[in-house]
N, C-alpha and C positions, 0 to 999 in steps of 0.2 A: 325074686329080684333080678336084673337085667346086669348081666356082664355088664364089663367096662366097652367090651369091643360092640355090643348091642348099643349100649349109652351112642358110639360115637356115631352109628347107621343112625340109628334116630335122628340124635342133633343134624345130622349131615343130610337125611332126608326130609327133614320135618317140613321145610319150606315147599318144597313142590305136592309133599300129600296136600298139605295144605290149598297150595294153587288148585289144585283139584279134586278138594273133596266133597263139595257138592254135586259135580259128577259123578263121583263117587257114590256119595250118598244112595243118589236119583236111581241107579244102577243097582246096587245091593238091592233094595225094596223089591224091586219084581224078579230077579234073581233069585232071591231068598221064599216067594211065594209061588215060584214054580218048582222048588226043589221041594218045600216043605208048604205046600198048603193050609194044612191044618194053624198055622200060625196067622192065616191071614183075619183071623176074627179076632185077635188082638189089637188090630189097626182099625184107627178110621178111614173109610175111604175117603171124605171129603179132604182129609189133610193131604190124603196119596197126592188127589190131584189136584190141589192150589200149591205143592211144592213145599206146604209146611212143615210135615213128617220129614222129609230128609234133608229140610235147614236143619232143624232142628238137631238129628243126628249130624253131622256134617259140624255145628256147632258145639257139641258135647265131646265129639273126638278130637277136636283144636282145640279144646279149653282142658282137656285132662294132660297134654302133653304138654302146654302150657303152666299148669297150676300143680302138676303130678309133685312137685319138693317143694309147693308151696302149701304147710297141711290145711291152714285154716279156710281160705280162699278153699279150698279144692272139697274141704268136706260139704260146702256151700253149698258148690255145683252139685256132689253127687247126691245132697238132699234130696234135690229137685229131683233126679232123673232117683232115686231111690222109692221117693213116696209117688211116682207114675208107675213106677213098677209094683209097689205094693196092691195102688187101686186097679191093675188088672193079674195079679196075683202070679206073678213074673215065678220063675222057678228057676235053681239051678242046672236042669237038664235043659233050656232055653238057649245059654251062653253058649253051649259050643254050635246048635242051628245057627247063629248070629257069628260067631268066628268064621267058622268057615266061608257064608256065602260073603262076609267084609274083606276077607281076605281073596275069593276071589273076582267081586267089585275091582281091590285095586287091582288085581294083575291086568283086568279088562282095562281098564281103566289107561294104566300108566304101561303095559306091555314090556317090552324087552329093560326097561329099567326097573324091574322087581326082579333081582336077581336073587340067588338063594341065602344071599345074608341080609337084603333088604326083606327078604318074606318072613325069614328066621326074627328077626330084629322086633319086625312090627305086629309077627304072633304071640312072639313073647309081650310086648308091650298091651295086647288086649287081653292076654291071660290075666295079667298083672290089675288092669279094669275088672277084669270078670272077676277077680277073687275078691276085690274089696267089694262092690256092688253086693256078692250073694254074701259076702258075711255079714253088712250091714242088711241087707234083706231078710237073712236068716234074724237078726237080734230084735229087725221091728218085728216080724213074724212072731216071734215069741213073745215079745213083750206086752202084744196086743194081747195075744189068745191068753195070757197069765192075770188080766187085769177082768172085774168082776163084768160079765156083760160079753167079754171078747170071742172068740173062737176062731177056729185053723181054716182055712180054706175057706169057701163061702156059706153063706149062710140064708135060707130061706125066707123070707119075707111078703108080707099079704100089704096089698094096699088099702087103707080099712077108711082113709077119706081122699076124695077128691075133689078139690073146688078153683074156680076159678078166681086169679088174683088181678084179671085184667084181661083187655081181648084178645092178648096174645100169649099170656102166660098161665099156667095152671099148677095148684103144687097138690103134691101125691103126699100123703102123712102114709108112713111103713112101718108097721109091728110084726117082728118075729114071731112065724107061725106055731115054733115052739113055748113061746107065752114068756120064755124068760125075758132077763130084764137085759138093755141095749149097753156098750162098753160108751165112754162119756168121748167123743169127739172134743175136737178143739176149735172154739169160734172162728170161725174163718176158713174152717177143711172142707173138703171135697169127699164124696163116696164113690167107692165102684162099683157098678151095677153091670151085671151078665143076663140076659134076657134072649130068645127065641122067639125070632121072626120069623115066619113064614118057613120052617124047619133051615136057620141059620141061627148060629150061634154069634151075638153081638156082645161087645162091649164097649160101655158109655163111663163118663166123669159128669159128675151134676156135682154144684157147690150143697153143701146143708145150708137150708136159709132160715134154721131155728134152733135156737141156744139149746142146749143137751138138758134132757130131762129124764133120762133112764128109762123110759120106754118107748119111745118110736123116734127116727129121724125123720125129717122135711126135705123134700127135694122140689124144687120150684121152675118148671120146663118152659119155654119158648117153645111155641110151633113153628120150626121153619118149611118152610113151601117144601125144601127138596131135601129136607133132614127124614130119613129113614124111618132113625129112633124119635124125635121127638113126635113126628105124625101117627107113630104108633102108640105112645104115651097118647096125645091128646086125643085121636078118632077110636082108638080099639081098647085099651085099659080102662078097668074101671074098676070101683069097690070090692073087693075079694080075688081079683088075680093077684097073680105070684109071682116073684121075680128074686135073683141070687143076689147078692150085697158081699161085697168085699171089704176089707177095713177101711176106715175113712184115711186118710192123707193128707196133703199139702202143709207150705209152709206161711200163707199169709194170715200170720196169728199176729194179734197185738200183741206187739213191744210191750215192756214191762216200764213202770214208771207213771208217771202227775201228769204227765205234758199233756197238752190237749190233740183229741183224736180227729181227722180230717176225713171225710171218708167220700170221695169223688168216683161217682157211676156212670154209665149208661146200658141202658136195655136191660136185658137179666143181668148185666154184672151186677145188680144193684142184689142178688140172693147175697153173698156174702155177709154183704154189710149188713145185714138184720141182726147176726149174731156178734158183728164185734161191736156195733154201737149197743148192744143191751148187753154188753160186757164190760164197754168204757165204762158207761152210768151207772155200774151198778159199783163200781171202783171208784167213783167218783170225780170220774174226769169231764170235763169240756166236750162235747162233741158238734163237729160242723158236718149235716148229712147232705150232701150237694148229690143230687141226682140228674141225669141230662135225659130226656125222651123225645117221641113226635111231638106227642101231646096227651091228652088227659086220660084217655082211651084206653091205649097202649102202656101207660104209667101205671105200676103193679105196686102191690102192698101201702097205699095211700090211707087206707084205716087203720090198719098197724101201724104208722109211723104219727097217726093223730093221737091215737092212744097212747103211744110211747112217749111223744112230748107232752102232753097231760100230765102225764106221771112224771115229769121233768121238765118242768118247766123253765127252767130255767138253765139248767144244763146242755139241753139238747136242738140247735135248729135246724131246720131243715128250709133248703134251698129247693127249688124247682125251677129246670128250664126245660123250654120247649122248643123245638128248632122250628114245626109247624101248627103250631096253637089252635083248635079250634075256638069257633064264637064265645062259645061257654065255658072257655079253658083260661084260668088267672094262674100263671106262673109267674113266679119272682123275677124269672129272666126271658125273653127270647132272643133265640140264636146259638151261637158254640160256645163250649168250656172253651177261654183262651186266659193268656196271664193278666188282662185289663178286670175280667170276672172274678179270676182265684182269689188278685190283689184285698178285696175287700173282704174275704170272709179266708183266706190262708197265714197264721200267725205263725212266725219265724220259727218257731219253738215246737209247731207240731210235729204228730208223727201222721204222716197224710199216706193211705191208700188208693188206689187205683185198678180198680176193673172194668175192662168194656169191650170193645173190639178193638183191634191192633191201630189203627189210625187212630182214634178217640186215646187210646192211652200213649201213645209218640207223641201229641199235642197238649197231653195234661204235663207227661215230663217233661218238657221240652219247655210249658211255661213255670211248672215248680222251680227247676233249675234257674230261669229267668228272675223270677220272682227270691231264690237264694235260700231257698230248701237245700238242707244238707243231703248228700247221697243215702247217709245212713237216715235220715230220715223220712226217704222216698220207699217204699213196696207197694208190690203190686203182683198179679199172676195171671198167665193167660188159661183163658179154657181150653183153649189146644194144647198142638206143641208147641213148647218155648220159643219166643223169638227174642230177636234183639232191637228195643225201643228204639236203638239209634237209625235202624234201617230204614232204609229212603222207600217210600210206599210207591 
């Protein structure tokens, strides 16, 4: 806990960390990767350099000095930044690599005004982060490995099918080489996966894009042109390689409740939504599946989502737009999700989802709220690092 006389540096400093903690941020990261290399396979590098990784930090350290004696709000936040840590298997000996090189980020940073009771003040204030982080890390840690299927650390994994879902996407089915049986994820989580490239060690988040069945998860990849890991998944991986698995995570689980479930995609954001739309239906709820693509090509799981409304007929429809339609391509819409689209098929009352890429989910919020969706009725989750929907692209 933070003295009175720490309380009053904080309050009294918080505004100019603030002014500059995206500098901050920006500065910590290769700071911290030239002191301690070995950390840097925790990171993506594509986040390093689009500037997402240390919004992102930059944002979690304004919002815990912010929400730090607000409990409910704050335990929110450290969900998020709790289950990123779980899916790359964070540790308590990590926090002080991360103290020191943040602490001296600011001193670079802000210079002759880190004085020794501003450094005092604001080390105490990240011990105070670091303790609650590893205990709640510590409790998911255990809780997972205590549940049947779970285990500590990572775990071995054979990919035993691969098949393509579309011409851009392919998904990998993974059974533990050990034979035992898999711990049940929650529809709408993410895995962490630890894999070696080219003798580098990587680490990836992929969402699960199929409802838990006790013995393998689904993971469903894009190839991107200059993605590392995913051209290594779709050109070099194949039936019987092997790769680490970390506990699953994330917090875009269906709300609890009748109300009817809305479930707004693009591109692969649409893996999630596999598992929570055959979790509404099976609850018996309403589901509206609006998926946004090029066109027909590129549009994944299109026989799973026939299948699934078959067996729901009535329950379940499914929207398609297309921004660029081929000849032979019949979508319900072309052109962009905006709130003139949502108006028709978004009922005041649901609980509506959102995955896609950062611009595509700034335009679905942006018309939810137009349209008069409640906040608490708005989630969503980025495959990166977190950002904030309101931010101007």
């Amino acid at each position: 806990m933070l003295t009175s006389a720490q309380e009053s540096v904080i309050a009294a400093t918080t505004p100019v960390v603030a002014e500059h903690i995206e500098a901050i941020a920006k500065r910590f990261y290769p700071l911290m990767f030239a002191r301690y290399p070995e950390v840097k396979t925790l990171f993506n590098a594509a986040h390093q350099q689009s500037g997402g990784q240390p919004r992102a930090l930059a944002g979690a350290v304004v919002a815990y000095v912010q929400l730090r004696h607000e409990p409910e709000r704050l335990d929110e936040v450290l969900g998020i930044i709790v289950d990123k840590h779980v899916s790359l298997g964070i540790r308590p000996e990590h926090y002080p690599i991360v103290g020191e090189c943040l602490m001296a980020a600011i001193g670079e940073v802000l210079g002759e005004a880190v004085t020794e009771d501003v450094a005092d003040a604001w080390g105490a204030l990240y011990e105070e982060l670091a303790g609650l982080l590893i205990e709640k890390e510590a409790r998911r840690y255990h809780d997972f490995a205590a549940q049947p299927g779970g285990w500590e650390g990572t775990r071995t994994f054979r990919i035993v099918a691969k098949r393509p879902e579309s011409a851009v996407i392919t998904s990998f089915v993974l059974a533990p080489v050990d034979g035992g049986p898999v711990a049940e994820h929650r529809p709408g989580q993410y895995i962490g996966l630890k894999l070696t490239i080219d003798g580098e060690t990587v680490h990836r988040h992929y969402s699960l894009s199929a409802a838990p069945n006790d013995r393998t998860y689904r993971v469903s990849i894009k190839r991107e042109e200059r993605g590392k890991v995913s051209r290594h998944f779709h050109d070099r991986l194949t039936e019987g390689d092997t790769l680490e698995l970390l506990p699953p995570a994330g917090h875009l689980t269906l709300a609890t409740g009748d109300a009817p479930v809305v479930l707004i995609s693009a591109g692969v954001g649409q893996t999630p939504m596999l598992p929570l739309a055959r979790q509404a239906l099976e609850e018996g709820r309403r589901v509206v599946y609006l998926h946004a693509a090029r066109d027909g090509e590129v549009r994944a799981f299109a026989d799973e989502l026939d299948e699934l409304r078959k067996a729901h007929p009535t329950s379940l429809r499914v929207i398609t737009i297309y921004s660029q339609p081929r000849a032979e391509d019949a979508p319900d819409h072309v052109g962009r999700v905006d709130a003139a689209l949502l108006a028709d098929y978004v009922p005041r009352d649901a609980q509506c989802y959102t995955v896609g890429p950062a611009d595509f989910m700034r335009c679905v919020e942006a018309a939810l709220e137009t349209l008069g969706v409640a906040t608490e009725r708005r989630h969503h989750e980025f495959f990166g690092p977190a950002e904030s929907l309101a931010r101007v692209a």
